[in-house]
C-alpha positions in Angstrom: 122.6 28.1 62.3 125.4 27.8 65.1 126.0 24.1 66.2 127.2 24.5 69.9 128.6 21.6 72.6 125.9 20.6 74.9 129.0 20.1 77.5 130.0 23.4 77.3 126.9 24.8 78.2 126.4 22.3 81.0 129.7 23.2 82.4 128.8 27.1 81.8 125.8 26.6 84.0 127.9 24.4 86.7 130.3 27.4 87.1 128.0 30.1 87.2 124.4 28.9 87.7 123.1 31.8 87.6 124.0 32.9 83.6 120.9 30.8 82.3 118.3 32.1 84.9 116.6 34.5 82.4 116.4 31.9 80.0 114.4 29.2 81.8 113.8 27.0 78.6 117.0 27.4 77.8 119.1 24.2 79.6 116.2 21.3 79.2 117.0 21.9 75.4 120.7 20.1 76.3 120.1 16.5 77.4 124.1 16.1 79.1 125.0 13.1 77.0 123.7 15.1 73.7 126.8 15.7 71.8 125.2 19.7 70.2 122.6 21.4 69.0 121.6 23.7 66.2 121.1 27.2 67.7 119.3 29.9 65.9 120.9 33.4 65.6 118.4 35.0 67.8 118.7 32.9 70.7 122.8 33.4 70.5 122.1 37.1 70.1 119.9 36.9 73.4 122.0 34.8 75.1 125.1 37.2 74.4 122.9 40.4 75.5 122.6 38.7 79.0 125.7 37.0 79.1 127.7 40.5 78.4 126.2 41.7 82.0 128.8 39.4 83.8 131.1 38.3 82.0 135.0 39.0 81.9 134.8 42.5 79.9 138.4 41.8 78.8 137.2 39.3 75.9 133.9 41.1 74.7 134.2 43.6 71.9 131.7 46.5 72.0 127.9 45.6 71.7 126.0 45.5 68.8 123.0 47.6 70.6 125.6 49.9 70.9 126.2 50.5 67.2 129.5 48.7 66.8 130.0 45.3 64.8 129.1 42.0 66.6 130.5 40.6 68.9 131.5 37.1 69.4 132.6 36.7 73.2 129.0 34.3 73.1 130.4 31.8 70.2 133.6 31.7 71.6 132.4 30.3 75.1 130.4 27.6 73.5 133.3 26.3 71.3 134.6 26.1 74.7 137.5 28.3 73.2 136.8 30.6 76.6 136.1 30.0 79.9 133.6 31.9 82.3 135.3 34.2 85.0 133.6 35.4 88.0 133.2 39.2 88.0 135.1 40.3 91.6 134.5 43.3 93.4 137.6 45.0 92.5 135.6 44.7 88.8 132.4 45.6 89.4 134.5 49.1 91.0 136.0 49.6 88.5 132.7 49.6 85.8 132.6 53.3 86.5 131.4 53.9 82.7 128.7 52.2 82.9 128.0 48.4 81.1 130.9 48.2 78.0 133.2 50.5 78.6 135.4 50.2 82.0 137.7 53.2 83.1 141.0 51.8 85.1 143.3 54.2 86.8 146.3 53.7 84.9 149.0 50.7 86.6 150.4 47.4 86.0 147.4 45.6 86.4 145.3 47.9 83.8 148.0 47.6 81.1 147.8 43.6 81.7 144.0 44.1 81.1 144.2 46.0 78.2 146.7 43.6 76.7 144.1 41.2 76.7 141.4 42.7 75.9 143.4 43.8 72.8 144.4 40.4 72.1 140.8 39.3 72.4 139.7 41.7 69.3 138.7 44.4 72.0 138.8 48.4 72.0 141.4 49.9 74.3 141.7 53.8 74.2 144.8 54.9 75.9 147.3 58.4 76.5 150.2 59.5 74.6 152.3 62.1 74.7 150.1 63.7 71.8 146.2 63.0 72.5 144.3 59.7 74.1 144.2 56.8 71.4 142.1 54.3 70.7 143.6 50.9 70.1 142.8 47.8 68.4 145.0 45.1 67.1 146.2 46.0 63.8 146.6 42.7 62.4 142.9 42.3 63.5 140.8 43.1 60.6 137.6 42.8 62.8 138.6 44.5 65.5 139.9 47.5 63.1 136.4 47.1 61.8 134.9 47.6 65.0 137.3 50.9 65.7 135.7 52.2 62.9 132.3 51.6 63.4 133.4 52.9 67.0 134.5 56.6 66.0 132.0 56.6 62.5 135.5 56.8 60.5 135.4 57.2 57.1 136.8 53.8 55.9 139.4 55.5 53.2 141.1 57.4 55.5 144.1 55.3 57.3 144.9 54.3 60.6 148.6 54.8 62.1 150.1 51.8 63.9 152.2 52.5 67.1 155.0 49.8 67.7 157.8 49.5 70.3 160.6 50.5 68.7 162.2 51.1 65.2 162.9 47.4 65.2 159.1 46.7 65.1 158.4 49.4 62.7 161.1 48.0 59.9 159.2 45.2 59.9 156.0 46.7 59.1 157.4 49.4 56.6 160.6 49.9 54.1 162.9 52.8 55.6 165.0 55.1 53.4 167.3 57.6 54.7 165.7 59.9 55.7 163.2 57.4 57.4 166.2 56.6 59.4 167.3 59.8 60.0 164.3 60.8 61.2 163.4 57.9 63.4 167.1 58.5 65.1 166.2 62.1 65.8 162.6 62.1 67.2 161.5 58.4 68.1 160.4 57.8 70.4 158.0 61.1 70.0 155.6 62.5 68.0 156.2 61.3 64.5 154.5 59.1 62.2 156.5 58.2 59.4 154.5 57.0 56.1 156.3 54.1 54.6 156.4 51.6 51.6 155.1 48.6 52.9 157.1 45.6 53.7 155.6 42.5 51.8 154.5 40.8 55.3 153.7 43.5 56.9 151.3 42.4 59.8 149.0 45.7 59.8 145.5 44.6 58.6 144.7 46.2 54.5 141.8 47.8 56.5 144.1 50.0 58.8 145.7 50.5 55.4 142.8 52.1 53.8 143.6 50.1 50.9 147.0 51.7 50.5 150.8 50.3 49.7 151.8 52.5 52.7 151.7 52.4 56.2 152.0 55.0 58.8 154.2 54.3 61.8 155.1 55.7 65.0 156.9 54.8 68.2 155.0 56.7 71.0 157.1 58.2 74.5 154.5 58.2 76.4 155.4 55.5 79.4 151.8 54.1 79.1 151.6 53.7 75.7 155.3 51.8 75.5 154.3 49.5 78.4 151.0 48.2 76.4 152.6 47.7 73.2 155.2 45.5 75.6 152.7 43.8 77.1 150.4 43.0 73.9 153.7 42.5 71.9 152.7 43.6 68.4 151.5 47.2 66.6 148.4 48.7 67.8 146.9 51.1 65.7 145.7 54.0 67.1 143.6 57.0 66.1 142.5 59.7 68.6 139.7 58.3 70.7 136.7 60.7 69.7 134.2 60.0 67.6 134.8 61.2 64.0 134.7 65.0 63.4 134.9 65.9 66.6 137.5 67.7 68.7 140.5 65.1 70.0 140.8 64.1 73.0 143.2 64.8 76.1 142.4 63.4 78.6 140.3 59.8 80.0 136.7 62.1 80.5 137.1 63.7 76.9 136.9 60.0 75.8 134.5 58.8 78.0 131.9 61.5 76.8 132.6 60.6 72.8 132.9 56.6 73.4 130.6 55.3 76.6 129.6 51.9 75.6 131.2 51.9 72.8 134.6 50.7 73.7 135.5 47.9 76.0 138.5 49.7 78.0 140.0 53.6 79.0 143.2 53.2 80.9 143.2 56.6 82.7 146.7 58.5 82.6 146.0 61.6 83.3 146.0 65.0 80.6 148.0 64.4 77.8 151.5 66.8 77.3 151.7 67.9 73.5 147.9 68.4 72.8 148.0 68.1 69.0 148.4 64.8 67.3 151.2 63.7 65.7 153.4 65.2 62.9 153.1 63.0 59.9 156.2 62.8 57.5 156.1 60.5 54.3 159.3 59.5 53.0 158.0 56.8 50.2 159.8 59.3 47.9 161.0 63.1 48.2 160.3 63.8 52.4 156.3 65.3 52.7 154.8 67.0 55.5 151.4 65.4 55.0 150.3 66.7 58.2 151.5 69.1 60.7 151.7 68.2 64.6 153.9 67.6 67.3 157.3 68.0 66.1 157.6 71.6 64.4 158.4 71.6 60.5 161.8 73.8 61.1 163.2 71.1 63.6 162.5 68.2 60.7 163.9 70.4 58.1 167.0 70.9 60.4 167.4 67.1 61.0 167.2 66.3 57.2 169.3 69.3 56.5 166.6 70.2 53.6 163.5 71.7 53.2 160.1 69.5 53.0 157.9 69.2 50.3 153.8 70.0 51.2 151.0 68.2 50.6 148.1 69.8 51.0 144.6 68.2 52.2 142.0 66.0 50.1 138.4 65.0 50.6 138.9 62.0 48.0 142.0 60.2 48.9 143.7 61.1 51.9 146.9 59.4 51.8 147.8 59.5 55.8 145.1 60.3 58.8 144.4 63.5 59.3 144.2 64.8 55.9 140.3 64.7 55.9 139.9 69.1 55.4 136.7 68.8 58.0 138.5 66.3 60.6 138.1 68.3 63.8 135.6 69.9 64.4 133.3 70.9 67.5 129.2 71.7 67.0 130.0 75.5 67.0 131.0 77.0 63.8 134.2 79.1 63.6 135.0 82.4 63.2 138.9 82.9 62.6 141.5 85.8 62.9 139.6 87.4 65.5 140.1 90.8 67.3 136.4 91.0 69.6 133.7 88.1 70.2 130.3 89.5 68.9 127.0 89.3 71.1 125.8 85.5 70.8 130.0 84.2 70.4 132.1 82.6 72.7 136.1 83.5 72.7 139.4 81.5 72.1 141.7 83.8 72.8 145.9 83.8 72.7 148.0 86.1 74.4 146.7 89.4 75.8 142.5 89.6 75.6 139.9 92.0 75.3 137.7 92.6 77.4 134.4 90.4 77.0 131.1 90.1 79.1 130.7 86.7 77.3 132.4 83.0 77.9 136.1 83.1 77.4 139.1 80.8 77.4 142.5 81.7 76.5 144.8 79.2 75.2 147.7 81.0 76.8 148.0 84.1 78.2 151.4 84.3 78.2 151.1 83.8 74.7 153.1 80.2 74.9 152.8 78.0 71.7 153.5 75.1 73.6 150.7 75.7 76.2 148.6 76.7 73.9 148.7 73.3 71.8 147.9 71.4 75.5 144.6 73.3 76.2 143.9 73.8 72.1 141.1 71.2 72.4 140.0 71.3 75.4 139.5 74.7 75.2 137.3 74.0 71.7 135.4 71.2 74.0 134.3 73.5 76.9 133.3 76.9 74.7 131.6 74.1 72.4 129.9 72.8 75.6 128.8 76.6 76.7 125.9 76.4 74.1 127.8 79.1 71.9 126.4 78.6 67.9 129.9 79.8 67.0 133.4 80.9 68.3 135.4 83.7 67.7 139.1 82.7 67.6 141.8 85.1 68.0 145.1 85.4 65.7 147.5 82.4 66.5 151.3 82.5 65.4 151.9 80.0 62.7 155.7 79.8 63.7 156.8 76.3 65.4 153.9 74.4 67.0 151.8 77.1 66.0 151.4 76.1 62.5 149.9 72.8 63.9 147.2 75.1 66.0 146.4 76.5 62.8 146.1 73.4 60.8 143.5 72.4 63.4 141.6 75.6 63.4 141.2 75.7 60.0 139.7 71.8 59.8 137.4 72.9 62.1 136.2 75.9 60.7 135.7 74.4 57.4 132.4 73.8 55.9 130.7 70.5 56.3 128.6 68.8 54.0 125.1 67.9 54.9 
């Protein structure tokens, strides 16, 4: 049972008389000088369906029809800890995504939003310079919950948290020297550093996975910086798909994973890299735990040695990314190839064959760098073209192009079930 303030609702229906108007029997229940009332479950879960229609998005988490977690925005009003806004016009244009999940073209205004809609224990998926996040409070431990129920993560595999500056990330992990070589070289960029964890570090044990690490990065990517300014603590922030699938690039790639099941997509536009990050632990000897957006030659140059490799584990992965099946489109496929068969579709590089079939090229030039940009949505489109599998043509593994490969070989390998 919920015990809720009669006053509250009183002034809930003075404010916005129309909220209750589903729910004739609802108000006659609250006499004004009754102090409360015991509420079942039901009736709060009913009145939170009808009150999400029209209520400020900003402090609602995603739906429970929806499949995420439950959300509270209901409880919170009657404890009078919220107050009911008026949806405006400039609102309702900019629901283009349909009820939960609102897409805002990407300014001041839609960072403010997102700031507190983060701060309210919502879902925020926004670009960096390597592929569109999806952000939640990391000290939150619901609202990394809810990411995960969001993307169907598996809940062992941790989340990286994106701060503001080096600063920030000291406080949430224990640098060694070639932490802080390595932050002075490519931050901000596209490097997650795995760290020892400082005692009080604020990142929730969930977004840990359990771990006495914690993966940080400061991102470049203006948007991303002027949220974590504006929410003023880390976010953490895994690739806003759904789990197993290809990562996203830009706001519609998200929008066709997450509809309805995030509260927010700030809308920046394609993102520049096109691979996630690179992810360097330096608990002890430097690891490449995964490959990404800075090329393993230019960290080996800045440490002035040669990285240790850790390869992929189903069990235990000790950063994100190191799931072996972790992207992955419907298709299965086929890699190292010279011709598409009948019945395939082609990812080509460089210079293609002839084919009477559906084709993309990653870069005809043959230009790692463009080629990482369109890599997944390339995989996205031929996956889209009803193809059961996808011949992939022969990528170089030199510079960004061992991060291609990395992602290739994920998903091309075999899934269980």
């Amino acid at each position: 049972m919920v015990v809720v303030s009669a006053a509250n609702v009183w002034r809930t229906h003075e404010s916005a008389p129309g909220l209750f108007a589903g729910f004739p029997g609802i108000l006659p229940l609250f006499e004004r000088d009754s102090f409360a009332l015991r509420y079942s479950k039901k009736t709060i879960y009913l009145l939170g369906v009808f009150w999400s229609e029209w209520q400020d998005l900003n402090l609602r988490p995603p739906r429970p029809e929806r499949g995420a977690l439950p959300d509270c925005a209901t409880l919170r009003l009657m404890a009078g800890l919220i107050t009911p806004a008026s949806l405006k016009a400039s609102l309702r244009e900019a629901m283009t995504a349909g009820p939960g999940t609102r897409v805002l073209t990407a300014d001041d205004k839609a960072i403010e939003a997102a700031a507190r809609c983060l701060g309210a224990g919502g879902l925020v998926a926004f670009p960096t310079e390597t592929v569109y996040g999806l952000g939640a409070d990391a000290g939150n431990g619901e609202a990394v919950a809810r990411l995960y129920a969001a993307k169907g993560r598996p809940s062992f595999n941790p989340l990286i948290a994106h701060v503001a500056d080096v600063e920030a990330a000291r406080r949430a992990g224990i640098f060694t020297n070639a932490a802080e070589k390595l932050a002075a070289t490519f931050w901000p960029g596209p490097l997650t550093l795995v760290l020892a964890k400082q005692p009080d570090c604020r990142v929730a044990d969930l977004a840990l996975a359990g771990l006495d690490t914690v993966a940080v990065r400061v991102p470049a990517h203006p948007i991303a910086r002027a949220l974590l300014k504006a929410f003023g603590g880390p976010i953490v922030a895994p690739s806003a798909n759904r789990s197993g699938h290809v990562s996203p690039t830009s706001a519609a790639h998200v929008l066709a994973d997450l509809r309805g099941r995030i509260d927010l997509i700030i809308d920046g536009g394609p993102c520049a890299v096109g691979v996630e990050s690179t992810i360097v632990s330096c608990v002890d000897r430097p690891t490449l735990l995964r490959p990404g957006g800075v090329p393993r030659d230019a960290i080996e140059r800045a440490l002035r040695s040669t990285l240790a490799i850790s390869p992929a584990g189903e069990e235990a992965p000790v950063a994100p990314g190191m799931l072996a099946s972790h992207y992955a489109p419907k298709a299965s496929l086929r890699l190292g190839a010279d011709i598409a068969q009948p019945g395939e579709a082609l990812l080509a590089f460089g210079q293609a064959p002839e084919f009477s079939g559906k084709i993309l090229n990653l870069s005809p030039r043959g230009d790692l760098i463009e080629a990482a940009a369109n890599l997944f949505s390339h995989l996205r489109a031929l996956d889209a073209s009803g193809a059961k599998r996808i011949a992939v043509m022969k990528v170089p593994r030199d510079g960004l192009g061992e991060a291609i490969n990395d992602r290739l070989k994920r998903a091309a390998a075999p899934r269980k079930g």
